[in-house]
C-alpha positions as CSV (number, residue, x, y, z in Angstrom):
1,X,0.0,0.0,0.0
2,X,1.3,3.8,-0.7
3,X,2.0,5.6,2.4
4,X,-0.3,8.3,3.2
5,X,0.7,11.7,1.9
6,X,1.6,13.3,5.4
7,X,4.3,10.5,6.2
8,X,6.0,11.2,2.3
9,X,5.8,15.1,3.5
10,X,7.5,14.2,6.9
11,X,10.1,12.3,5.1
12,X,10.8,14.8,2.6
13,X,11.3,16.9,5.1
14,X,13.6,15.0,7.0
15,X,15.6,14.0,4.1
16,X,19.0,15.6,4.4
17,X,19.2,16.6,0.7
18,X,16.6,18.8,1.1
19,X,17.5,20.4,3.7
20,X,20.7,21.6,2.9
21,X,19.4,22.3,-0.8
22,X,16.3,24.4,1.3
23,X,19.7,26.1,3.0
24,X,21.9,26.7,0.1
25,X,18.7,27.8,-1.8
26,X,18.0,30.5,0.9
27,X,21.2,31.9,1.8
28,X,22.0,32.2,-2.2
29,X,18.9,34.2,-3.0
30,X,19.0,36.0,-0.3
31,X,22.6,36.8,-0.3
32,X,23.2,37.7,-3.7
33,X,20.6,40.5,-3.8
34,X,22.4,41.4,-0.3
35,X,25.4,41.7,-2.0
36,X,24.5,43.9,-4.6
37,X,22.5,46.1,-2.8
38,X,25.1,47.0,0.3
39,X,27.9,47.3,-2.4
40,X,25.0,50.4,-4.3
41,X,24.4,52.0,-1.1
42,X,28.1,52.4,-0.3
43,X,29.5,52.7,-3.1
44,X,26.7,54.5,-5.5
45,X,26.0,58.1,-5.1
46,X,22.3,59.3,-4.3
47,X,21.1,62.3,-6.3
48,X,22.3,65.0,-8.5
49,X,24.5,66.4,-6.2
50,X,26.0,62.7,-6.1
51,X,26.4,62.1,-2.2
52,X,27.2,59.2,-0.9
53,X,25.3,57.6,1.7
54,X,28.6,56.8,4.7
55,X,26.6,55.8,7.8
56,X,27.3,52.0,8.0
57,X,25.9,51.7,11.5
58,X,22.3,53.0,10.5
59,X,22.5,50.3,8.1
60,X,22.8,47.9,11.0
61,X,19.8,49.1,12.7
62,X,17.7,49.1,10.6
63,X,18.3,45.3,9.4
64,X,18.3,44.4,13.2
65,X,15.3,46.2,14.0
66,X,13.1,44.2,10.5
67,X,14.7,41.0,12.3
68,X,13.9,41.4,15.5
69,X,10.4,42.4,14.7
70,X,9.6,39.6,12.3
71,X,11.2,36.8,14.7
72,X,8.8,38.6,17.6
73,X,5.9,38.0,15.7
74,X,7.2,34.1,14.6
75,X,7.9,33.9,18.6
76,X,3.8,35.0,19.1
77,X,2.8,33.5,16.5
78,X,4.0,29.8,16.8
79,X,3.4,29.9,21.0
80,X,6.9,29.3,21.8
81,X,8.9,29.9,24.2
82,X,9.5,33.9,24.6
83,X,11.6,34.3,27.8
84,X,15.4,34.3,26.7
85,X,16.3,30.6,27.4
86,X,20.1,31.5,28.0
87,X,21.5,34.0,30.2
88,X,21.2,37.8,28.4
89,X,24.8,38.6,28.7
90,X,25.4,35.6,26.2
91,X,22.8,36.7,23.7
92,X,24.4,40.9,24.2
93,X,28.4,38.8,22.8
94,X,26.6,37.5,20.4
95,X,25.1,40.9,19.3
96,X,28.5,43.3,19.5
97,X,30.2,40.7,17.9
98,X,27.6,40.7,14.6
99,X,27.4,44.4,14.9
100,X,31.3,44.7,14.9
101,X,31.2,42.0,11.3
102,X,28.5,43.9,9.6
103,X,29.7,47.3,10.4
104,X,33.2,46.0,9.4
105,X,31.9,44.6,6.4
106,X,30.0,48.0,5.5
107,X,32.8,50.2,5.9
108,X,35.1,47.8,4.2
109,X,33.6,48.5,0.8
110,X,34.8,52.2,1.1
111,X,37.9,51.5,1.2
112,X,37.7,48.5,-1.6
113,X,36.2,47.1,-4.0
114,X,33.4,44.2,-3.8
115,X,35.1,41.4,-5.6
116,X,38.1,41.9,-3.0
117,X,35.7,41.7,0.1
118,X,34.2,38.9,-1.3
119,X,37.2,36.8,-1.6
120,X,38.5,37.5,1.3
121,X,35.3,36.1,3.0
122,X,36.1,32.8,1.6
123,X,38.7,32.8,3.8
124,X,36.1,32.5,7.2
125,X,37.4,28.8,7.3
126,X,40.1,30.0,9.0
127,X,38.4,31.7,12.1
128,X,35.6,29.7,12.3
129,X,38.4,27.1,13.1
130,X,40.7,29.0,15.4
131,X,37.6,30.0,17.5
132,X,36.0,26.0,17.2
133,X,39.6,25.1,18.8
134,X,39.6,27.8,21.6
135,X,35.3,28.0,22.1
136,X,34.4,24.3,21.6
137,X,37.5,22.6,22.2
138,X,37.4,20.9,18.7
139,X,40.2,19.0,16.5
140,X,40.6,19.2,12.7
141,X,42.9,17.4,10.6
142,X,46.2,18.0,8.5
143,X,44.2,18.1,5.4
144,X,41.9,20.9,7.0
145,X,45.2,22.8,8.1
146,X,46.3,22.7,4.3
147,X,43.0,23.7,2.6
148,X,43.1,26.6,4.8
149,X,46.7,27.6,4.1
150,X,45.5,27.8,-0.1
151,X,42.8,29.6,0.8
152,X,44.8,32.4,2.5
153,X,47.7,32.3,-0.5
154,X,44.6,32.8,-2.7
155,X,43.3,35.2,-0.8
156,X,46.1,36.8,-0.2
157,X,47.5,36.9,-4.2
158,X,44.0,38.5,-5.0
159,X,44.3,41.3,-2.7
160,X,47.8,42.2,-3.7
161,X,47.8,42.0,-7.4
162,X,44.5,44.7,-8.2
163,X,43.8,45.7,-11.8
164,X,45.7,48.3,-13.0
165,X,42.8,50.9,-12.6
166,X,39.9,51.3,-11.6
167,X,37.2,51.2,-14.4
168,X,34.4,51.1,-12.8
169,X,32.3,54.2,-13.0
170,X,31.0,53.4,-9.2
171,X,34.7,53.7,-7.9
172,X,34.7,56.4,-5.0
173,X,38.0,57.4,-6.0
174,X,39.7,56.6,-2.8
175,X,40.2,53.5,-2.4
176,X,43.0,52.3,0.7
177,X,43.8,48.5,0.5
178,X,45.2,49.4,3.8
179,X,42.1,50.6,5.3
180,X,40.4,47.8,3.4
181,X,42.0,44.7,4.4
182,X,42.1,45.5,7.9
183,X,38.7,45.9,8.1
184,X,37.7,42.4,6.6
185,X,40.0,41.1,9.2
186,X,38.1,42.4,11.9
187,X,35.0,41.5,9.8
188,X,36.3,38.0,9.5
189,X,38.0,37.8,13.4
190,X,34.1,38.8,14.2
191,X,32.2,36.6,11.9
192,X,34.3,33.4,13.0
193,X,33.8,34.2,16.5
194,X,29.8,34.7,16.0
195,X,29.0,32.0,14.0
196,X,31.0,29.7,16.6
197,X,29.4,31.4,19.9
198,X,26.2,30.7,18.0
199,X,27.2,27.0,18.0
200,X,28.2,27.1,21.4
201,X,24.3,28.4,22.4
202,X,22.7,26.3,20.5
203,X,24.4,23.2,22.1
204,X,24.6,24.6,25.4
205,X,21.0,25.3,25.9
206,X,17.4,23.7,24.1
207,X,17.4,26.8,22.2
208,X,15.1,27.3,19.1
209,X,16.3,29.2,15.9
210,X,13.7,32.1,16.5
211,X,14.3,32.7,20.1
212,X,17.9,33.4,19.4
213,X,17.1,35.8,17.0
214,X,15.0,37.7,18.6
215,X,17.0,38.0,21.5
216,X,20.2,38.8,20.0
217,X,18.6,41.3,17.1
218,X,16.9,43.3,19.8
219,X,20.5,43.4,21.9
220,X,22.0,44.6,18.4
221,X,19.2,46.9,18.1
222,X,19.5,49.0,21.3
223,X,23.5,48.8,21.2
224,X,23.4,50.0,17.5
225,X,20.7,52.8,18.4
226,X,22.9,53.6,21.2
227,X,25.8,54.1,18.9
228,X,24.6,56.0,16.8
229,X,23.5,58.7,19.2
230,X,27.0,59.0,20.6
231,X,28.2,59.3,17.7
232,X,26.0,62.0,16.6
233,X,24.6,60.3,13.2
234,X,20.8,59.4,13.5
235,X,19.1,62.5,12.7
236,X,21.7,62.8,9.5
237,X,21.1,59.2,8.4
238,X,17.4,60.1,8.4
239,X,17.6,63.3,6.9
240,X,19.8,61.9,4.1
241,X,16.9,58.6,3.4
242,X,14.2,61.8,3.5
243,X,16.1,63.5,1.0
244,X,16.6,59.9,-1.4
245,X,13.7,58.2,-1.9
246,X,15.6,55.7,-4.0
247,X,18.0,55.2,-0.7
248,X,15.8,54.8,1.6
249,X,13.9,52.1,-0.7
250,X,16.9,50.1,-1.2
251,X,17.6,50.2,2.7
252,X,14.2,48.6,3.0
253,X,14.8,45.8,0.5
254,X,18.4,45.4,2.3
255,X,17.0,44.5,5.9
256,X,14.2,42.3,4.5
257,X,16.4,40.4,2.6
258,X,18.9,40.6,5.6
259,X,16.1,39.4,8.0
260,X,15.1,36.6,5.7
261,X,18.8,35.7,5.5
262,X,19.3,35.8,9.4
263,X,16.7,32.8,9.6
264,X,18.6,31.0,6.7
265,X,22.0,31.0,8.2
266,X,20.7,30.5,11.9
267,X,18.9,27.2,10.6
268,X,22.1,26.5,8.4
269,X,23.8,26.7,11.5
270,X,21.8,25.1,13.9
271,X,21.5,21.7,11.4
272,X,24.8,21.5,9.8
273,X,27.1,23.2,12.2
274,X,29.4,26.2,11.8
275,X,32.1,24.8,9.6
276,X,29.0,23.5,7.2
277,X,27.8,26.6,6.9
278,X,31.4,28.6,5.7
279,X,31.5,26.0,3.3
280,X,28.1,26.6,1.7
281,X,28.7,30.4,1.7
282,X,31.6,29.3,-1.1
283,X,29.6,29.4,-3.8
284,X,27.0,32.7,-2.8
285,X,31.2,33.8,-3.0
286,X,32.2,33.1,-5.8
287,X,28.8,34.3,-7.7
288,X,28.2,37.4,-6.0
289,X,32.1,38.1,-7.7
290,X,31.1,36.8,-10.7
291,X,27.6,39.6,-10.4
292,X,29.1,42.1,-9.0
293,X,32.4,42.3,-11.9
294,X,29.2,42.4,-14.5
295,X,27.0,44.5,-12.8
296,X,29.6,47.4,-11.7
297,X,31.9,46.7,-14.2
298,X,35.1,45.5,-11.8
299,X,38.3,44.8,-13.6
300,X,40.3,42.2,-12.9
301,X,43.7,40.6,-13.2
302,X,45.4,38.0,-14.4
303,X,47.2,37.6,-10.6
304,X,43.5,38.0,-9.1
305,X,41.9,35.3,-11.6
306,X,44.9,32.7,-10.6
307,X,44.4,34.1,-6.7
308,X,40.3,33.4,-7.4
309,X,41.1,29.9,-8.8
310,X,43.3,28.8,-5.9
311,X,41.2,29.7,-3.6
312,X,37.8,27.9,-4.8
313,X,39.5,25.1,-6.2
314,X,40.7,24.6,-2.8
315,X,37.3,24.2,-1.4
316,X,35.5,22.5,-3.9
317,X,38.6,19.9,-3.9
318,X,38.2,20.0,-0.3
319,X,34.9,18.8,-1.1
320,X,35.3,16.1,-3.8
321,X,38.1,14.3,-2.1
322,X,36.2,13.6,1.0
323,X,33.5,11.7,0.1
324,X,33.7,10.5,3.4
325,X,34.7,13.1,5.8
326,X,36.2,11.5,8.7
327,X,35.5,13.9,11.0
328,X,36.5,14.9,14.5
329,X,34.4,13.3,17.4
330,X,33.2,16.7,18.7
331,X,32.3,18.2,14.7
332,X,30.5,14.8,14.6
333,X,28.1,15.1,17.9
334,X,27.8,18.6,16.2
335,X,26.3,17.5,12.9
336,X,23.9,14.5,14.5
337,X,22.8,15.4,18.0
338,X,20.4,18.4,18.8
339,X,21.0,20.8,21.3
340,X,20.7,20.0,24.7
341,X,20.6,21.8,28.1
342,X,23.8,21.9,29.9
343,X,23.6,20.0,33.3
């Protein structure tokens, strides 16, 4: 006898092809339109008097303030649990540490171009290990220590060997790899150390996806408001969105697709682990480069194309050669068991 259509739907969505196809489906989407829209707002100027939009944490606060309002009303509406099921402090680390990657991240592309940011995001594999040893107490292999190493030659070839020239009429005109590549090193330092922490939480405590969001978007929401009083920048943010329509409507697309992103990469998380997840972002990577060079016409160079081919053939070979990852004990209990309350 067939089985009755709500056991095939439970098994479909149990399968775990699906579910990391539902995952890379969502982050990709979401991500590339993510992509190209923070690279216009910082890069493009607004209006006839061409001004460019410069306040990165505004930018945060208004994708934390969509997220933590959307994952409110999943909270309500699904009857879950609302009170913060870990201690607050833990959700506030989780929060300075994301607002410290995305206003990293923002500021970055000031400094240089999209295509370099990108690629030196691939290179998350390498904090999001450093922070697994020191937060979760985890062992990786020779094989992962070499991957890594490419990565960061790739990485590193790609940064120093630009185009001669910028072409691209959405250059600002001052660009500082300087500048640059020491913010995505904070962005990266912070994103490793997120994404880990996130782990940590989710195994620590019987936390569900939503409740962490909520909790740590509205910590990121008051710290980011807070910020931008000191630092004198709220009113001028607004006034410059009153004055472009067309900014202040691309802000709006950027935090919904941020927020829908958030839910993506927590469930990415949660399911497949940490590492997982910097492995999937690969790809989004390596197209967002690929949109972006098109889009806003970004030279680049023979160094950067050999930089950009070391660096993702080392993680899809990564991939390919280990058809059966033989991973460490603590990446395994990561990957199969749920979360569970610490006794």
């Amino acid at each position: 006898m067939a089985e009755p259509p709500t056991q095939l739907i439970q098994k479909w969505k149990e399968n775990k092809f699906v579910k990391v196809g539902f995952a890379v489906s969502g982050i990709m989407s979401t991500l590339l339109i993510y992509g190209v829209l923070q690279e216009k707002i910082m890069r493009v100027p607004y209006g006839p008097e061409k001004e460019y939009f410069k306040y990165s944490l505004f930018l945060v606060f208004c994708n934390r303030i969509t997220t933590s309002a959307v994952s409110a009303g999943v909270l309500l509406a699904n009857k879950t649990v609302v009170d913060p099921v870990a201690p607050i402090y833990k959700y506030c680390v989780v929060s300075v540490s994301n607002i410290l990657t995305t206003t990293c991240q923002y500021e970055a592309l000031k400094y240089v171009s999209f295509p370099v940011q990108t690629l030196a995001k691939c290179a998350k594999m390498i904090p999001v290990m450093v922070w697994g040893t020191i937060i979760m107490q985890k062992k990786y292999t020779g094989p992962d220590y070499l991957f890594a190493f490419l990565i960061t030659l790739g990485c590193s070839i790609f940064i120093l060997f630009p185009a001669a020239g910028d072409l691209s009429p959405y250059s600002r005109g001052r660009e500082s790899t300087i500048w640059g590549i020491s913010l995505m090193i904070g962005y990266l330092g912070c994103d490793g150390f997120t994404s880990t922490f996130q782990d940590k939480l989710f195994k620590g405590y019987d936390m569900g996806i939503h409740n962490q969001i909520f909790y740590t978007t509205l910590c990121s929401c008051m710290i980011s408001f807070t910020g931008l009083i000191l630092q004198g920048n709220l009113l001028m943010a607004i006034d410059f969105v009153t004055r472009h329509n067309d900014c202040f409507l691309d802000i709006a697309i950027l935090s919904t697709v941020a927020t829908v992103s958030q839910f993506f990469i927590f469930y990415t998380i949660r399911n497949f682990g940490a590492l997982t997840f910097a492995t999937i972002m690969t790809t989004r990577q390596l197209v967002s480069i690929l949109l972006s060079c098109v889009w806003f016409a970004h030279p680049l160079s023979i160094e950067q194309l050999i930089g950009a081919v070391i660096v993702f053939g080392s993680i899809y070979s990564k991939s390919f050669l280990k058809q059966k990852p033989r991973l460490p004990q603590s990446e395994q209990t990561e990957n199969t068991n749920p979360p569970r309350t610490n006794a």
